[in-house]
PAZAPA-4460 file (N, C-alpha, C; in steps of 0.05 Angstrom, whole numbers, plus 32768, in hexadecimal, padded with zeros to 4 digits):
% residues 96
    n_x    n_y    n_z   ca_x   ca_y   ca_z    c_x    c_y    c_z   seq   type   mol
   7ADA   8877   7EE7   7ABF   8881   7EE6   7ABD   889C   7ED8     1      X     A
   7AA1   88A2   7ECB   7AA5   88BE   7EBD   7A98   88CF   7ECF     2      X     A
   7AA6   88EA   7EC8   7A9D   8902   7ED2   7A7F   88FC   7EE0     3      X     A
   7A6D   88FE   7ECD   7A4F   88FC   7ED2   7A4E   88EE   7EF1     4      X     A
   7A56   88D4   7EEB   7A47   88BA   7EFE   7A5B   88CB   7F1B     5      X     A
   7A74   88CE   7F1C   7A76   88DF   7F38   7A6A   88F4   7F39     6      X     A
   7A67   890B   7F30   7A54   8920   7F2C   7A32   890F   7F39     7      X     A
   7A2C   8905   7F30   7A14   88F3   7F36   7A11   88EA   7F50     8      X     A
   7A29   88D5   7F59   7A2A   88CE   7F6D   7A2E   88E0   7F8B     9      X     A
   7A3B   88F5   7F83   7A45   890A   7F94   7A27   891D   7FA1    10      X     A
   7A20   891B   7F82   79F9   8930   7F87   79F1   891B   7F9C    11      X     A
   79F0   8905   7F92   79D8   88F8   7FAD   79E7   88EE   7FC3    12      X     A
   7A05   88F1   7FC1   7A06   88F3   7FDD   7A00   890A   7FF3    13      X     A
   7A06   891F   7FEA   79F7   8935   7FE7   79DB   893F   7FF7    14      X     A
   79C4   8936   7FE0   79B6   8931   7FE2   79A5   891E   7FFC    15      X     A
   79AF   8903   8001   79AC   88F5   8016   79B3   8907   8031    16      X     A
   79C9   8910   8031   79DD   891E   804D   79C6   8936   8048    17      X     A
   79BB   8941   8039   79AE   8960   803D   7997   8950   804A    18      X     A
   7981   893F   8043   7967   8932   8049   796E   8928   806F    19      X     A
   7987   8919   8077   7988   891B   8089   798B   8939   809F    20      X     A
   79A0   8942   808D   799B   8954   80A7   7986   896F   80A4    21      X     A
   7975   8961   8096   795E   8978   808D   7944   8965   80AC    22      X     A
   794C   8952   80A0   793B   8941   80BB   7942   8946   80D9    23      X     A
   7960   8944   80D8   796B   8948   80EF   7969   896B   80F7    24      X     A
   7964   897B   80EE   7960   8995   80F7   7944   899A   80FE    25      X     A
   7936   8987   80E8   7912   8989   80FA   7910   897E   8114    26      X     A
   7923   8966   8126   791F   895F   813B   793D   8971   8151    27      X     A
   793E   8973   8148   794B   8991   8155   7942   89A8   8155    28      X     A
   792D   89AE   8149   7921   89CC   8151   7908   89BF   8162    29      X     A
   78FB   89AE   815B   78E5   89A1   8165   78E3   8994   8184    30      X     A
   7904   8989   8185   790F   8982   81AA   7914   89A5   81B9    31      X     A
   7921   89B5   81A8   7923   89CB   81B2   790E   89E0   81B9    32      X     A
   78F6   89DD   81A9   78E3   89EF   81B1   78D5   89E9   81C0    33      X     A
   78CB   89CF   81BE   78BC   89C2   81D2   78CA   89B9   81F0    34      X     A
   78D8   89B5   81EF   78E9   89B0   8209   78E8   898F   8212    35      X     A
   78E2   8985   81FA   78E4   895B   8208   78F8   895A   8205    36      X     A
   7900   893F   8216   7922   8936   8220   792A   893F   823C    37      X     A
   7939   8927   823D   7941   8923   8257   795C   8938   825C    38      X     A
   7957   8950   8267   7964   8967   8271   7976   896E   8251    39      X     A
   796B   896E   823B   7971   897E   821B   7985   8966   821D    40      X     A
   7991   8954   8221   799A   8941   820B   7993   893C   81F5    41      X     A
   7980   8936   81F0   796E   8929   81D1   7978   8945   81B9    42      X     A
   7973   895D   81D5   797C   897E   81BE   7999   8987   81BC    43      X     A
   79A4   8976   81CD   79C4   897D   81CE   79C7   896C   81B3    44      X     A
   79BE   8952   81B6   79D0   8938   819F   79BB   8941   817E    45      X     A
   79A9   894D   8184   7998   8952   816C   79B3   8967   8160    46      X     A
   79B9   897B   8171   79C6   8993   8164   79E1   898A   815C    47      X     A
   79F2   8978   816E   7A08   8974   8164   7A07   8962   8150    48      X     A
   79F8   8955   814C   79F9   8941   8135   79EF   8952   8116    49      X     A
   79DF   895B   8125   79D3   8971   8101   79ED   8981   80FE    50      X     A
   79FE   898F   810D   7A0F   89A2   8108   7A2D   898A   80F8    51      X     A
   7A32   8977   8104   7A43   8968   80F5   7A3D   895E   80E3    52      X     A
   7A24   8952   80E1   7A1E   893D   80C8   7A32   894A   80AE    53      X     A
   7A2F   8964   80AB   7A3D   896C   808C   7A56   8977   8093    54      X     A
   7A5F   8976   809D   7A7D   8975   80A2   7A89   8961   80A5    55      X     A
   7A84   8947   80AB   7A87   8934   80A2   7A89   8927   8090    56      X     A
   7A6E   892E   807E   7A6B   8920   805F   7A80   8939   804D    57      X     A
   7A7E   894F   8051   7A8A   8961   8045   7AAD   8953   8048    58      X     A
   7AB7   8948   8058   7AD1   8949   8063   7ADD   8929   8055    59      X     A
   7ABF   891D   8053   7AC5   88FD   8044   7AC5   8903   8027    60      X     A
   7ABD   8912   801D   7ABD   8915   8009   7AD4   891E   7FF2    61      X     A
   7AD9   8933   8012   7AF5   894A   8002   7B0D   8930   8009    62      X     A
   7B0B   8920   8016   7B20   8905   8015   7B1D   88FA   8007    63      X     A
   7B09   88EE   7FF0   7B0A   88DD   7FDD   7B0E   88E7   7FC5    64      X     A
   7B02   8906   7FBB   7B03   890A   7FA7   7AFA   8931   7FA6    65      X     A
   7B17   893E   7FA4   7B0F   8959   7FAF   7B02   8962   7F9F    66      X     A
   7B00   8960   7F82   7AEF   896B   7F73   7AD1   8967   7F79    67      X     A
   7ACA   895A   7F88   7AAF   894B   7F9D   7A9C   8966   7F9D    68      X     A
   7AB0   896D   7FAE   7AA4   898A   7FBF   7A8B   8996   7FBE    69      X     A
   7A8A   899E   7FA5   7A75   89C0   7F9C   7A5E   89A4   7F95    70      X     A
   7A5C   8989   7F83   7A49   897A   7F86   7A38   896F   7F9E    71      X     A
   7A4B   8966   7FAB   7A3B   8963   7FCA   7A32   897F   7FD3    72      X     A
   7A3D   8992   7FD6   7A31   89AB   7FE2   7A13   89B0   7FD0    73      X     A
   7A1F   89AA   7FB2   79F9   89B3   7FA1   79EB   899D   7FAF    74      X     A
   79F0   8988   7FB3   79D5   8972   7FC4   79CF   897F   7FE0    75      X     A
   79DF   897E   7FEA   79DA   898D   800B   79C1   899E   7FFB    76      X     A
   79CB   89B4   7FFA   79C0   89C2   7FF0   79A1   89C8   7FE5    77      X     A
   79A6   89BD   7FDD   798A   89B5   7FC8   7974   89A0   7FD7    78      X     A
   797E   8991   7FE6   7971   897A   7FF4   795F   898D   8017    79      X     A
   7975   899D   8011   796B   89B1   802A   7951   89C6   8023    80      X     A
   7956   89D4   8009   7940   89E4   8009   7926   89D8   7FF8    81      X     A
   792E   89C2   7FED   790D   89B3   7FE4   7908   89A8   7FF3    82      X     A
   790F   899A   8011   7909   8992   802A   78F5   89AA   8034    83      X     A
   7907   89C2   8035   78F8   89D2   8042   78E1   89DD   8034    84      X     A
   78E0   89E2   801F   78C9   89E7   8009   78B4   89D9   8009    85      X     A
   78B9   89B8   800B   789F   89A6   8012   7890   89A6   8023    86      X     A
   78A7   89A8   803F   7899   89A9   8059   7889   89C3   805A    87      X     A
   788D   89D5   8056   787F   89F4   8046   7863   89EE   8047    88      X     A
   786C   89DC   802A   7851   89DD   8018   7834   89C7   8024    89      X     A
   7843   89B8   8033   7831   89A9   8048   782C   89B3   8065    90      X     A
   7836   89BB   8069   782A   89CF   8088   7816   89E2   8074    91      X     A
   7817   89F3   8065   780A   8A05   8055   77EA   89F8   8056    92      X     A
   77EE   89DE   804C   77DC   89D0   8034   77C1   89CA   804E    93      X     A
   77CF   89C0   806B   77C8   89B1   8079   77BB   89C7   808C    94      X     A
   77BF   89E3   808F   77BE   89F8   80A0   77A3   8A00   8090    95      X     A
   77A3   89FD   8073   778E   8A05   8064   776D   89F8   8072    96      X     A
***
C-alpha cells in the first residue's frame, strides 16, 4: 500500500476513535453533573471507558504499524476540537 492510503486510513481511524470519545465524554459529564444512575455506575463506566478508548486504539495501532502514531493522534485530535466547535456553535445558535 502507498504512503497516502495508510496515512489516510490511520486519519480516520483517528478521526472515528476522536468522534467516539468526544461522545463518550458528553455522557460522562452529563451522568456526572446531573447525578442519574444507579449509585454513579453509568459515571464510573462513562469515565473509564472515555479514559481507555485511546489508549487502546493508540496501542493497536503502534502494533501494526509504528509509524501510525502522530496520524491517528492528528484524527483524535482534530475530531475532538471540531466536535467541540460545533457543539459550540449550536448551543450558541439555539440560546440565541
Amino acid at each position: 500500500m502507498s504512503d497516502f492510503l495508510l496515512r489516510a486510513i490511520f486519519i480516520g481511524v483517528g478521526v472515528v476513535s476522536g468522534v467516539v470519545q468526544y461522545l463518550l465524554l458528553q455522557k460522562f459529564t452529563g451522568s456526572a453533573t446531573t447525578g442519574k444512575g444507579k449509585s454513579g455506575s453509568n459515571t464510573i463506566a462513562f469515565a473509564l471507558t472515555q479514559f481507555l478508548l485511546p489508549f487502546v486504539v493508540l496501542v493497536v495501532c503502534i502494533l501494526l504499524y509504528v509509524d501510525s502514531l502522530i496520524w491517528v493522534v492528528i484524527g483524535i485530535a482534530s475530531a475532538l476540537i471540531i466536535c467541540a466547535v460545533v457543539k459550540y456553535i449550536i448551543v450558541a445558535k439555539s440560546s440565541q
